[in-house]
C-alpha positions as CSV (number, residue, x, y, z in Angstrom):
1,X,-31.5,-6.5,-22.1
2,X,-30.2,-3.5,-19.9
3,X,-26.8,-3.1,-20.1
4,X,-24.8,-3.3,-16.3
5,X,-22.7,-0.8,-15.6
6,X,-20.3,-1.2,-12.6
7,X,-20.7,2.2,-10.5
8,X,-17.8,3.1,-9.3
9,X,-17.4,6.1,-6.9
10,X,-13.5,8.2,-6.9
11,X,-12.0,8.6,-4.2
12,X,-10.3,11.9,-4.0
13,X,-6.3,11.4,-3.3
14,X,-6.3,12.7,0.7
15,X,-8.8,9.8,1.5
16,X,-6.8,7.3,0.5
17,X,-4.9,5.5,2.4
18,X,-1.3,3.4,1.6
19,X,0.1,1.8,4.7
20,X,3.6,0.3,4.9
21,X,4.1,-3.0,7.0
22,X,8.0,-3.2,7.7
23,X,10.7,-4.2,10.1
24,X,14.1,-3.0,10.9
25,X,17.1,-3.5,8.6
26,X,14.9,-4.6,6.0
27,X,16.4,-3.8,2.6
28,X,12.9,-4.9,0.8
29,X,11.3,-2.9,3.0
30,X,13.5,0.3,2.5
31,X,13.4,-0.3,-1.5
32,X,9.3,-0.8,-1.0
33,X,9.0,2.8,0.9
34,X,11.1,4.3,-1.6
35,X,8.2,3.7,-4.4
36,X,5.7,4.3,-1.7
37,X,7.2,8.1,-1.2
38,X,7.5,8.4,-4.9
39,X,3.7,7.1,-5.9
40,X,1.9,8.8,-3.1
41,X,4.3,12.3,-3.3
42,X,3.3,12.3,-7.2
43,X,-0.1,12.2,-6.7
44,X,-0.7,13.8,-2.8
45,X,-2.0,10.6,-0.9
46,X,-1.2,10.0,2.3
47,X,0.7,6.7,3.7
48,X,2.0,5.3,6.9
49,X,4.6,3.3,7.7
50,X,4.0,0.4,11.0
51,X,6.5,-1.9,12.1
52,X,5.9,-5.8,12.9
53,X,8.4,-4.9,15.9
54,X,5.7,-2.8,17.8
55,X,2.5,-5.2,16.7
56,X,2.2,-8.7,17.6
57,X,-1.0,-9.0,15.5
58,X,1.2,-7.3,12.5
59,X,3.7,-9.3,13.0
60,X,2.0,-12.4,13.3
61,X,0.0,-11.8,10.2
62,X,2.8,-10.5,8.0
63,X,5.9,-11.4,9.5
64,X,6.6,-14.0,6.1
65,X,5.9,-11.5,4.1
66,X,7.5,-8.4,4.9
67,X,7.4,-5.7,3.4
68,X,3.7,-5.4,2.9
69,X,1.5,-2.6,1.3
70,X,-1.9,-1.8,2.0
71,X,-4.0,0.2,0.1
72,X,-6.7,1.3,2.1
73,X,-6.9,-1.2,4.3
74,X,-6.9,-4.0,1.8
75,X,-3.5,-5.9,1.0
76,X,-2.1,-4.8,-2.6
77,X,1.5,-6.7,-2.8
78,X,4.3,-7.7,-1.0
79,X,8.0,-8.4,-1.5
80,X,8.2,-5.8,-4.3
81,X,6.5,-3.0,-5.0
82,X,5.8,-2.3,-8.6
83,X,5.4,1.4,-9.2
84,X,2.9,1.3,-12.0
85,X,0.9,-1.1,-10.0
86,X,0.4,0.9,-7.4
87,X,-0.1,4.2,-9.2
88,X,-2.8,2.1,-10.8
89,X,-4.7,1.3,-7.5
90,X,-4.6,4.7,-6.7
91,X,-5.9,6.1,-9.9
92,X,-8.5,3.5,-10.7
């Protein structure tokens, strides 16, 4: 038997991508960002922040689960961001 091996390809920091879904006056959201800034200033990758206030498709997706972080497109958590967690993703 051949052993499978899962290929994985890394991802160099700058292309990744973590994307913030928030709202105004959101004290999850601003306690979420703070991690974010921390995670992605520690090791150089680039995030966003967007607003379910200026997207109806955001918001109607999201809007029950605010704040919401995507990592590269894909949802990772919501509610609470774990730091670990997140460096994870980013690492892996």
């Amino acid at each position: 038997m051949s052993p499978i091996f899962r290929r994985r390809t890394a991802r160099l920091p700058e292309e990744r991508l973590v994307t913030l879904i928030r709202k105004p006056g959101c004290h999850l959201c601003d306690d979420a960002q703070s991690v974010i800034e921390k995670v992605c200033g520690d090791l150089g990758v680039p995030w966003e922040r967007k607003s379910i206030d200026e997207d109806p498709q955001l918001h109607d997706q999201y809007w029950e689960q605010i704040p919401v972080v995507l990592v590269d497109g894909e949802q990772h958590t919501f509610w609470r961001v774990n730091e670990d967690r997140l460096r994870k993703a980013l690492t892996d």
